[in-house]
N, C-alpha and C positions, 0 to 999 in steps of 0.2 A: 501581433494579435494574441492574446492571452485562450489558451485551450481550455475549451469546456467541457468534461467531465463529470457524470455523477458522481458521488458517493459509492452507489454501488456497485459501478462499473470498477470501483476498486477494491471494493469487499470481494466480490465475486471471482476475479484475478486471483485476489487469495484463497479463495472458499476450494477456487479449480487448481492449486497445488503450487501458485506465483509464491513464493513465500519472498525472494529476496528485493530489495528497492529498484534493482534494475531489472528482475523479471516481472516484476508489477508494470516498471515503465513499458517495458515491450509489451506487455500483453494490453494495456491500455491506450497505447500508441501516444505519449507525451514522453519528454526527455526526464534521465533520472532525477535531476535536481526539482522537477514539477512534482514527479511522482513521491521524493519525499516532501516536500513542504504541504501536500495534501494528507498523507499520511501521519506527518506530524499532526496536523489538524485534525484527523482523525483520531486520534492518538488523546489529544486534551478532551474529546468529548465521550471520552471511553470506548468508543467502536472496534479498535483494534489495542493488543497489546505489539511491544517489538523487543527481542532478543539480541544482544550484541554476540555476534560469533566468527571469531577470528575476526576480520577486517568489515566483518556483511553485516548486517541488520538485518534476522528475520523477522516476519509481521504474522500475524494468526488475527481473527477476528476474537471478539469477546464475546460471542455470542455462545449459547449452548449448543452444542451439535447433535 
């Protein structure tokens, strides 16, 4: 069964200090491979940018703070 998630149940993950792809998946309770394929979708509609570092992927929203 496919997990359903907002949007901003994953902006907010990041907004509250999740920055890496598997601290996003814990804090939103989906597996990491879910949490990036959202994120990448995320990602093509501008909402979030992501940082390559070392082996991780960090994520920040685009938003203004």
């Amino acid at each position: 069964m496919p997990e359903h998630h907002s949007d901003d149940e994953y902006l907010t993950a990041i907004r509250e200090g999740n920055q890496t792809t598997s601290e996003i998946a814990d804090a939103v309770g989906v597996a990491r491979q879910s949490a990036y394929e959202r994120l990448h979708t995320l990602r093509e509609n501008g909402k979030v940018r992501k940082e390559k570092i070392g082996n991780s992927l960090r994520w920040e929203t685009t938003e203004a703070e």
